[in-house]
N, C-alpha and C positions, 0 to 999 in steps of 0.2 A: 456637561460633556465636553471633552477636550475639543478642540478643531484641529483635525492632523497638520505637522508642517510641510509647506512643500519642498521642494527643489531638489532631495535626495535622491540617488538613481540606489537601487536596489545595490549594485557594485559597493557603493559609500554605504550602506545600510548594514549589508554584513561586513565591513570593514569595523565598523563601531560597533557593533554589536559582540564580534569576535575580539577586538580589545577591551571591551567591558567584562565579558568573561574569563579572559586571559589573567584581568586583575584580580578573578575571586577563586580561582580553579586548579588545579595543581595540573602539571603537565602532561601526564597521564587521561584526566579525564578534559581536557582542551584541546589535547588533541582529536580526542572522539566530535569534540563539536565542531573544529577545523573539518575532519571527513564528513560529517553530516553537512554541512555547510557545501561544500564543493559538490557534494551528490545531489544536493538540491539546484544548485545552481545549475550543473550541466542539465536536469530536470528541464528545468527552467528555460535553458536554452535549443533543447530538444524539442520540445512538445510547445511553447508560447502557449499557456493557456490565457483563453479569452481571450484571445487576438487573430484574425484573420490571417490567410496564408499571403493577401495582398500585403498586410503590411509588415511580414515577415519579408515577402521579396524585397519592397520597398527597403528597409531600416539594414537587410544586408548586404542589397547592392552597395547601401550608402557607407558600407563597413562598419556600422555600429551593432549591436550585441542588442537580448532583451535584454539584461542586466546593466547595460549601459544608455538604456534612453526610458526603459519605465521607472517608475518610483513607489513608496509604500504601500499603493491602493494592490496594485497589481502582483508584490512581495505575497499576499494573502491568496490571492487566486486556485494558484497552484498545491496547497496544503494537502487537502484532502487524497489526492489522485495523486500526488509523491507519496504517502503512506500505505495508500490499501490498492495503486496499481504499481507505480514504478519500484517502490523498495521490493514486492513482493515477485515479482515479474521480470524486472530488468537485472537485479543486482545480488549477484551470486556472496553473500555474504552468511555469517552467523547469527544465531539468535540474537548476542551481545550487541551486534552492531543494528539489528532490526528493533530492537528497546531505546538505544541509542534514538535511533531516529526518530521515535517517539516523542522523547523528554526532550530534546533540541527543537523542535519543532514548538511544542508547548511554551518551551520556554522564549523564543525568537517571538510568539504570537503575544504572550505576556509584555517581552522587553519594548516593542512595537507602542501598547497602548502605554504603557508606565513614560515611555520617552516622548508621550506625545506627537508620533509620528500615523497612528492608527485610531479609529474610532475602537469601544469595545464593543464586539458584534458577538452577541451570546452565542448564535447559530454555530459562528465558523467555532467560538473556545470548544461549546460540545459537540460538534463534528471530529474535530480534532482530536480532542480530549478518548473519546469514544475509540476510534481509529488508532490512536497509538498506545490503548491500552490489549486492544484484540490484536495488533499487529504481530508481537511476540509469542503470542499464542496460538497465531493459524501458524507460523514457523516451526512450534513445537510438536503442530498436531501436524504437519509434511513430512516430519523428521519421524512419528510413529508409526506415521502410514508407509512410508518407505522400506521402514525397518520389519514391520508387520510381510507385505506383499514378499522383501524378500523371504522370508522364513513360510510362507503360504502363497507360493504360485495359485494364479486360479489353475481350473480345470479345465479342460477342453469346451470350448463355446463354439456356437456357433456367430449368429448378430453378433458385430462390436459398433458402438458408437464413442465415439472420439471425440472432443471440445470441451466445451465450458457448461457448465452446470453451479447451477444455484442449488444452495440445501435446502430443499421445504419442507420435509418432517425428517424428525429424530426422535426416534424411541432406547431404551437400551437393550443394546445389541443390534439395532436396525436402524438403516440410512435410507432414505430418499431421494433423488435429484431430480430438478428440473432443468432440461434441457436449452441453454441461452446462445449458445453458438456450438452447434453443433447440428452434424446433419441424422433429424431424429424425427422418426413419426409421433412416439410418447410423447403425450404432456408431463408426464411423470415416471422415471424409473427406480423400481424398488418394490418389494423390501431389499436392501442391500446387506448381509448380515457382516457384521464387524464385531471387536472385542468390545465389550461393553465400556474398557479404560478408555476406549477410542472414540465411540459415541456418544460418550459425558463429556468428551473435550469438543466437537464439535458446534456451530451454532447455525439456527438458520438465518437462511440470507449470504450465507459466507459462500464465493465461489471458488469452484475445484477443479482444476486444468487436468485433465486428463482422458483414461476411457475406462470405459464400461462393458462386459462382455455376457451375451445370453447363453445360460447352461442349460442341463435337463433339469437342476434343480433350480431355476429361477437365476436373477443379475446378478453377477458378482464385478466387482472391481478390479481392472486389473494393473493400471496403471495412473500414478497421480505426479504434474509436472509442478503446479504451485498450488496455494492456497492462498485467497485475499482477502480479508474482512468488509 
């Protein structure tokens, strides 16, 4: 197994990393890894994961950046929670550019160990791997659902519960949710009835930003803000 090298600040890492691309890529799709690149990075300097808020005050009273004092360990940290929370959550983009961020991501964890700058950690490739294949896909199934609710307003409700909800069963034509942020006496709301095209695309485990409203015929959905794998 390789031994990572040191002394690269994440800043030089995707600088190299972004001219090694640049030499195999046509401009068109170089520039997609330029934008995934820069949306990681602000990631990155947003959120510091795995670092303390002391030494977040500390490194920016000192005027220096996370991308300008950590180095390849810390490059990896962030992977997972830029895929399935910030792209899907923060970054008002298209399907195209949510695949995008996928395959840049794969490929940045790839270039890492082949340069010798990262150990190969099976965990974080199938983490990753897993995440930036569903990531395009809960985008698809936001874009159904939107398009669905507009064409089928619910119906008069009464209860609405608002938040975050995990999917724990899917049958076709019926949804599930469990309540993870949100203010909710249910352990579980459902059956939820949807199009059955709708319910073959979803997965459990995947969370749905939105709310949920009680009718005389049982839950229906009434509003959905994101989806995250």
């Amino acid at each position: 197994m390789k031994t990572p090298k040191p002394g690269k600040t994440i800043t030089q890492l995707f600088e190299e990393f972004l001219a090694d691309q640049e030499a195999r890529l046509s401009p068109k799709s170089y520039d997609k890894y330029e934008q995934i690149v820069h949306l990681y990075r602000t990631y990155l300097e947003s959120y510091w994961p795995n670092h303390s808020g002391k030494e977040y005050s500390e490194i920016t009273k000192a005027k220096d950046t996370y991308c300008g004092t950590f180095g390849a360990e810390e490059i990896t940290y962030g992977f997972s929670e830029f895929l399935d929370y910030f792209m899907p959550h923060k970054v008002m983009c298209g399907n195209e550019t949510m695949k995008a961020a996928g395959t840049v991501i794969k490929k940045l964890a790839k270039w890492l160990v082949v340069k010798g700058y990262a150990e190969d950690d099976e965990s974080i490739r199938d983490r990753v791997s897993v995440t930036a294949r569903d990531l395009p896909a809960s985008q698809k199934l936001l874009d159904q659902l939107d398009d669905w609710l507009a064409e089928n307003p619910p119906e008069e409700y009464g209860k609405e519960v608002e938040g975050h909800f995990y999917v724990s069963r899917v049958e076709p034509g019926k949804l599930w949710l469990e309540p993870i942020l949100a203010d909710s006496d249910d352990r579980e709301i459902g059956p939820i009835p949807l199009p059955q095209k709708i319910t073959r695309a979803c997965k459990v485990g995947w969370d749905i930003g939105g709310a949920v409203g009680k009718t005389a015929q049982g839950w229906r959905l009434v509003e959905v803000w994101n989806i995250s794998p």
